[in-house]
MMTF fields as JSON, N, C-alpha, C and O atoms, coordinates in Angstrom:
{
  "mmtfVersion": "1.0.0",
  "mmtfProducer": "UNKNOWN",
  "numBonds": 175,
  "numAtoms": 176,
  "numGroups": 44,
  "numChains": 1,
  "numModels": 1,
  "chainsPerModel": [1],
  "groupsPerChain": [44],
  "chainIdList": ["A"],
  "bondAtomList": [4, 2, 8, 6, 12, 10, 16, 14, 20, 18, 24, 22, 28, 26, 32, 30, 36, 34, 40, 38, 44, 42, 48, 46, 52, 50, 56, 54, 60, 58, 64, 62, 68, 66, 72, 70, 76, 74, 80, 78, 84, 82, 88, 86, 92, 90, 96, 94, 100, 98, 104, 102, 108, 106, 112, 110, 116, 114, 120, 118, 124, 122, 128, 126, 132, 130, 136, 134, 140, 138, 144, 142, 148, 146, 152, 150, 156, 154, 160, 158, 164, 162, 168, 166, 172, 170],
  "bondOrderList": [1, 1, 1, 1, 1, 1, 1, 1, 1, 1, 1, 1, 1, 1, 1, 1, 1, 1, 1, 1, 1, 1, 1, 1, 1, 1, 1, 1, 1, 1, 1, 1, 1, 1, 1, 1, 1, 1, 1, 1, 1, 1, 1],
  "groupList": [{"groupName": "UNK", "atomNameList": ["N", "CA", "C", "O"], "elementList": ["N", "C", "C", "O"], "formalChargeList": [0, 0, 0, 0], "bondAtomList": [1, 0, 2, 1, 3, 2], "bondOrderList": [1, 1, 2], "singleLetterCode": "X", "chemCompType": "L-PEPTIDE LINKING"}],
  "groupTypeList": [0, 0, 0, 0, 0, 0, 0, 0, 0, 0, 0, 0, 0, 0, 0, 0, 0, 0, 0, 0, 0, 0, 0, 0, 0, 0, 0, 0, 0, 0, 0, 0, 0, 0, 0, 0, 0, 0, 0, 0, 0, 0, 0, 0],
  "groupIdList": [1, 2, 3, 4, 5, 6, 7, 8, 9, 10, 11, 12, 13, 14, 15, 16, 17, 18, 19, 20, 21, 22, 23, 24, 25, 26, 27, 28, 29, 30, 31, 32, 33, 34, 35, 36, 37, 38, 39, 40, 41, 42, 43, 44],
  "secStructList": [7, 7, 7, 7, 7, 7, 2, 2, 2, 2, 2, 2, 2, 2, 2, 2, 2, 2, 2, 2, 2, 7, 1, 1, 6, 2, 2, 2, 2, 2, 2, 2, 2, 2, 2, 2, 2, 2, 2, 2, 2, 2, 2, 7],
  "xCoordList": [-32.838, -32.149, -30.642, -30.175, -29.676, -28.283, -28.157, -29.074, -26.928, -25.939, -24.867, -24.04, -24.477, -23.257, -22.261, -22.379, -21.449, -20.094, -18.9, -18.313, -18.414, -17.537, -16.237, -16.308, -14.943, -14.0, -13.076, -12.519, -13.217, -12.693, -12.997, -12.126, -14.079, -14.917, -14.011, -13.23, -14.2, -13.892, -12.346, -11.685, -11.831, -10.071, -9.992, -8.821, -10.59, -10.368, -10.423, -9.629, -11.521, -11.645, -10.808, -10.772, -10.396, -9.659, -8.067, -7.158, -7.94, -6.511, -6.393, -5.392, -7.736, -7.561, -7.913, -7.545, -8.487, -8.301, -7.29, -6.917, -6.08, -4.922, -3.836, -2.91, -4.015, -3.396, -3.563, -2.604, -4.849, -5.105, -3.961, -3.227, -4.39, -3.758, -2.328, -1.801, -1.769, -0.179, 0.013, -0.194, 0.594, 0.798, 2.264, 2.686, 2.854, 4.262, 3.693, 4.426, 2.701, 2.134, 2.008, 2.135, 1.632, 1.49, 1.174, 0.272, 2.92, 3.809, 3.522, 3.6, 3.189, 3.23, 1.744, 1.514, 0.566, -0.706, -0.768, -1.186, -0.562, -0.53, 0.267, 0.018, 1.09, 1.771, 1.159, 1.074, 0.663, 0.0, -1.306, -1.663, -1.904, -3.358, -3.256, -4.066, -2.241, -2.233, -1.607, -1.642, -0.895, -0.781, -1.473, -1.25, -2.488, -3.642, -4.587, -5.115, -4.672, -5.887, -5.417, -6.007, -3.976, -3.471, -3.457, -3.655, -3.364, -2.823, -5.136, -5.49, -6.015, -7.213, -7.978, -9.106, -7.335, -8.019, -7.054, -7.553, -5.75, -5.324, -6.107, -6.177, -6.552, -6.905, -8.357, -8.544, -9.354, -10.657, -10.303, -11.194],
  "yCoordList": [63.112, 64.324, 64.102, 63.205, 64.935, 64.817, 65.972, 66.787, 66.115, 66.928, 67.021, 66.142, 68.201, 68.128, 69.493, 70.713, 68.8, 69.401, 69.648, 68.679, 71.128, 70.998, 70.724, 70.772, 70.398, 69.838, 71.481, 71.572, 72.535, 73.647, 74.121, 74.23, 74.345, 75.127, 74.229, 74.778, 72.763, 72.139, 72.152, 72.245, 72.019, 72.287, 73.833, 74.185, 74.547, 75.832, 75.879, 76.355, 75.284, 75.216, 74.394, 74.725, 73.598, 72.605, 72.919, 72.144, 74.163, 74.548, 75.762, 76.011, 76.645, 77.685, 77.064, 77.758, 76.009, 75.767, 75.418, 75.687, 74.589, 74.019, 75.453, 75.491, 76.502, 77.66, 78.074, 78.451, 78.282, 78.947, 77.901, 78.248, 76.823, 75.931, 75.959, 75.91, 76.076, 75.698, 76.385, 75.895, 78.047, 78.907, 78.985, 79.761, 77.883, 77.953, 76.872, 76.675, 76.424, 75.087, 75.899, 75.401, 77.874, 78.227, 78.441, 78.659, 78.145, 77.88, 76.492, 76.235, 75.846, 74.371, 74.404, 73.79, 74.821, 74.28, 75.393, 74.813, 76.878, 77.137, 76.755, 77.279, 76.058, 75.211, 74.047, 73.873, 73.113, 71.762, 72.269, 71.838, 73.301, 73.707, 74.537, 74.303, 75.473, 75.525, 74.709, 74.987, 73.617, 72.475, 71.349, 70.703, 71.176, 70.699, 71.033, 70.401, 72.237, 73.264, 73.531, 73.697, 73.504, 74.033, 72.526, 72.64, 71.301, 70.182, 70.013, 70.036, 69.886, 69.193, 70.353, 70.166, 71.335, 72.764, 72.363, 72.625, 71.761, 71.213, 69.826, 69.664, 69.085, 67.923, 68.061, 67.552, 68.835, 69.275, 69.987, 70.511],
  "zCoordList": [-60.912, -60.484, -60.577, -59.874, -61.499, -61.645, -60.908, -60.811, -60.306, -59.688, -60.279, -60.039, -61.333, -61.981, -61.175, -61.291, -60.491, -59.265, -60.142, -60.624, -60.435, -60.783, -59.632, -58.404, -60.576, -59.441, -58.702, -57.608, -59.761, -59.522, -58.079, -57.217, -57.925, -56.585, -55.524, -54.747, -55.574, -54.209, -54.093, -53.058, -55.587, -55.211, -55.154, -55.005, -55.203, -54.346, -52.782, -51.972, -52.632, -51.511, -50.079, -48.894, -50.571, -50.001, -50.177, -49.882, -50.695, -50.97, -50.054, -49.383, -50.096, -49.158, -47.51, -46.562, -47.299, -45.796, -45.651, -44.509, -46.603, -46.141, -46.19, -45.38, -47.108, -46.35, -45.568, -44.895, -45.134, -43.789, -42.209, -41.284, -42.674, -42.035, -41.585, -40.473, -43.082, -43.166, -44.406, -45.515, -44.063, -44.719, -45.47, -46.327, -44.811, -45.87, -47.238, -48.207, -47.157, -48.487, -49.412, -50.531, -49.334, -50.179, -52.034, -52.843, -51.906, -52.988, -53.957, -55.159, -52.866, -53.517, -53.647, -54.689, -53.104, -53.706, -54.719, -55.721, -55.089, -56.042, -57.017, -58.103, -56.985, -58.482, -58.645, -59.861, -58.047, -58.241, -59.127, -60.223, -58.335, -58.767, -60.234, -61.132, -60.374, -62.073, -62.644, -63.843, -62.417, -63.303, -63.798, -64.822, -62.794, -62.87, -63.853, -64.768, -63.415, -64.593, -66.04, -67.108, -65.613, -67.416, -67.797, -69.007, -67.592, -68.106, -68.792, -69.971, -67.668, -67.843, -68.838, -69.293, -69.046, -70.042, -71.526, -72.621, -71.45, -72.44, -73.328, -74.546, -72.391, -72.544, -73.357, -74.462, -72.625, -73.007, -74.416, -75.084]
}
């Protein structure tokens, strides 16, 4: 039995509890998180 997790779902997820959290991070987890995605969608 494999379990294939993508990493998207959980860095969504872990970005919207830390806004909920600490709503000025805003800014900064949405720029980490499309730099992330545009760099590993480059790579693929």
């Amino acid at each position: 039995m494999q379990v294939n997790i993508s990493p998207q779902p959980i860095v969504a997820l872990i970005a919207g509890i830390l806004i909920l959290v600490a709503p000025r991070l805003l800014n900064y987890i949405v720029a980490v998180y499309l730099i992330v995605f545009g760099i590993l969608g480059l790579i693929r």
